[in-house]
Structure formats: C-alpha cells, structure tokens
Backbone as JSON, one array per atom type, in Angstrom:
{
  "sequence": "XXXXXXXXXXXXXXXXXXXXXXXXXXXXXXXXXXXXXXXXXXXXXXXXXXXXXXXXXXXXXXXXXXX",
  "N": [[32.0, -25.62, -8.23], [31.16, -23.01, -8.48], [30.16, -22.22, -6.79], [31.5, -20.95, -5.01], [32.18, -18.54, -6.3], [29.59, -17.44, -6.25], [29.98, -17.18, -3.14], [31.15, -15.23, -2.81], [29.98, -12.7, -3.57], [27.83, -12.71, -2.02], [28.39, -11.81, 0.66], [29.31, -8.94, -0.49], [26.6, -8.17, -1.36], [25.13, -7.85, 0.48], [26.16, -5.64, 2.37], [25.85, -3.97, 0.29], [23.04, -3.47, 0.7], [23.35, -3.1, 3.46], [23.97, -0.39, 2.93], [22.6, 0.93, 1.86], [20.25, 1.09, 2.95], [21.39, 2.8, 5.39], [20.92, 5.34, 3.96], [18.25, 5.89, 3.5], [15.69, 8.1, 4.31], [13.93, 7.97, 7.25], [10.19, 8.94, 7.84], [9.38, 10.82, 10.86], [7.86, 10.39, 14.29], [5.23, 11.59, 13.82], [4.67, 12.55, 11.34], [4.07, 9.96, 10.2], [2.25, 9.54, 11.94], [0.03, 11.61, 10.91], [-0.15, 10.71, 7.92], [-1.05, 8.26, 8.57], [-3.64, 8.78, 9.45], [-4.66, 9.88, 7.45], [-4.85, 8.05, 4.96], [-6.59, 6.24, 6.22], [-9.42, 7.66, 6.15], [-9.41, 8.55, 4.17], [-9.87, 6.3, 2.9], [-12.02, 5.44, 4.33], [-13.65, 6.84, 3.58], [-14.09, 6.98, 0.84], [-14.41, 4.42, 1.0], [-17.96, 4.92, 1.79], [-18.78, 6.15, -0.32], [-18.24, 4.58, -2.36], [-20.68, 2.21, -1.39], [-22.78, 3.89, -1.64], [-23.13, 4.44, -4.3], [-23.4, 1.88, -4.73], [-25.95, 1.11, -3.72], [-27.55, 2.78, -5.48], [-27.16, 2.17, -7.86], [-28.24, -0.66, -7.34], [-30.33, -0.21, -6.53], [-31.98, 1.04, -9.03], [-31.33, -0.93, -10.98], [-33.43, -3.0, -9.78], [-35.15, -1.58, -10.21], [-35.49, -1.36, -12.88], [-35.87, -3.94, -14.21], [-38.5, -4.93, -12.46], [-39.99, -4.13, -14.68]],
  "CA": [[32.89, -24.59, -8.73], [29.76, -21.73, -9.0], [29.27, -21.7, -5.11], [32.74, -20.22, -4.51], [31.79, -17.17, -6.85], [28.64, -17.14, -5.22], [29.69, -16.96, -1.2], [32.22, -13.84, -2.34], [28.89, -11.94, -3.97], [27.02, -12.38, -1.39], [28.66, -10.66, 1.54], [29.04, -7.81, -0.81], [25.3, -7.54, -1.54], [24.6, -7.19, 1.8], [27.22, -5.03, 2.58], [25.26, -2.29, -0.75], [21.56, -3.47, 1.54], [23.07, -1.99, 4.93], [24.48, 0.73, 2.8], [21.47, 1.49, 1.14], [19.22, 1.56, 4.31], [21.33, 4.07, 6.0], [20.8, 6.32, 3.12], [16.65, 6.18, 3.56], [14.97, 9.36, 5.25], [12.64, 7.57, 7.89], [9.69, 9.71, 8.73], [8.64, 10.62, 12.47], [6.46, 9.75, 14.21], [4.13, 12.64, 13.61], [4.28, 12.72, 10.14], [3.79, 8.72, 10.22], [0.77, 9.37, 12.18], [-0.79, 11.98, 9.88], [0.13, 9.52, 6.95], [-1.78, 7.11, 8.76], [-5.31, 9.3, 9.29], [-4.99, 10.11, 5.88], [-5.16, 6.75, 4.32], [-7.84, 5.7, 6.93], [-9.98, 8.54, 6.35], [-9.66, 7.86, 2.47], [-10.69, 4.76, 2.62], [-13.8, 5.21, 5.07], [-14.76, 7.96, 2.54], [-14.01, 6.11, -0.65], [-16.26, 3.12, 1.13], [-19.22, 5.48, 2.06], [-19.49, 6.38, -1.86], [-18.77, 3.26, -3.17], [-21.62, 1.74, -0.73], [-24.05, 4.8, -1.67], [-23.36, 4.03, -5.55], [-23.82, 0.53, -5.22], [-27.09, 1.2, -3.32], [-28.55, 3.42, -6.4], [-27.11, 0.95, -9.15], [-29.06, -1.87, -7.82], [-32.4, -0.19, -6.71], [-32.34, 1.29, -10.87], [-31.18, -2.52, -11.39], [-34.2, -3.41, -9.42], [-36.64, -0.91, -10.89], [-35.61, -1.84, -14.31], [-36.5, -5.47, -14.02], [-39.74, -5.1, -12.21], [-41.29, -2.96, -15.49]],
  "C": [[32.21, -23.22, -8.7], [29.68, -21.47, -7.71], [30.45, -20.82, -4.54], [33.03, -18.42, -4.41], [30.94, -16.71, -6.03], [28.95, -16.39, -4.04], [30.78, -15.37, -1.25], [31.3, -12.67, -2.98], [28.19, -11.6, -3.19], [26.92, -11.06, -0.17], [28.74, -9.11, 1.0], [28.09, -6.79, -1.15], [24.87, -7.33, -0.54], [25.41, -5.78, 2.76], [26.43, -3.62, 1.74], [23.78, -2.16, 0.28], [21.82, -2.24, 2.32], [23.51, -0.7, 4.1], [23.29, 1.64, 2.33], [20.54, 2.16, 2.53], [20.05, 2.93, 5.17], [20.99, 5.29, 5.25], [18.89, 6.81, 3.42], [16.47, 6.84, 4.53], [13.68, 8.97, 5.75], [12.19, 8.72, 8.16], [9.46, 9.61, 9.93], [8.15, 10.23, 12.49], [5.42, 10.58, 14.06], [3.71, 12.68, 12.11], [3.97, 11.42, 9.85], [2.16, 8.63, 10.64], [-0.46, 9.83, 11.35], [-1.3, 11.3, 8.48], [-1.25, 8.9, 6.59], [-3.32, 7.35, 8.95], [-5.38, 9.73, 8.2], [-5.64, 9.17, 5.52], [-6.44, 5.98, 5.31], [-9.31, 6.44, 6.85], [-10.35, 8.25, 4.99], [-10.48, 7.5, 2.73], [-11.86, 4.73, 3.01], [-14.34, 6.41, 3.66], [-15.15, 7.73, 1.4], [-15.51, 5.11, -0.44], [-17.82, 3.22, 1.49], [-19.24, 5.77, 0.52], [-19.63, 5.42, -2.71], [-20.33, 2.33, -2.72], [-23.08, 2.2, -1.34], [-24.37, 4.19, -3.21], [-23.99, 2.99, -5.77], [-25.54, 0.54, -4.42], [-28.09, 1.86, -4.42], [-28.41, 2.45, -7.17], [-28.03, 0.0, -8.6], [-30.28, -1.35, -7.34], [-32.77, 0.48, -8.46], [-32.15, 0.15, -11.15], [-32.75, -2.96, -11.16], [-35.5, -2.83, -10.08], [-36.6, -1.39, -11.78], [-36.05, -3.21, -14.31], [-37.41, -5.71, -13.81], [-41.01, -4.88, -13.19], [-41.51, -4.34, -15.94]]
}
C-alpha cells in the first residue's frame, strides 16, 4: 500500500534534482584551473612546514632524552 505513495514521490524528486542542477553556476575552465594550483600549492606549502616542524619537535624530543 506505501510503494504506490512512494513511486508518485519519486519522479517528482528528481524532477526538483534536474531543476536544481540547472540553477548551479559551473565555473570555467580557467577559473577551475586556478582553483586547482591553489589547493596544490597549499598543500605542498602546508607539507614543507609541517615536515620542517616535525623535524625540530623530534630533534628537541631527541635532545631532551639524551640529557
């Protein structure tokens, strides 16, 4: 009796999906690309300081231990 409700919900939720998606403002591809050397550029820069940090924390780790 529940699946009847169901199959006349459904088509209409897909029906708000495609409506929705035409509404979204894809970027280019230029501004996609910049985006994309952003977040890569971050990250290598983020993981050169995290690297450097973790290189002082454990030689002071290491000094401290040896006294």
């Amino acid at each position: 009796m529940g699946d009847s409700a169901e199959k006349q919900t459904r088509p209409s939720f897909f029906k708000g999906v495609k409506a929705e998606f035409k509404k979204i403002s894809w970027p280019d591809r230029q501004a996609t690309l910049k985006q994309s050397v952003a977040v890569v550029a971050i990250s290598v820069v983020l993981g050169i300081i995290i690297a450097i940090l973790d290189f002082v924390i454990q030689y002071g780790v290491n000094f401290l231990t040896s006294i």
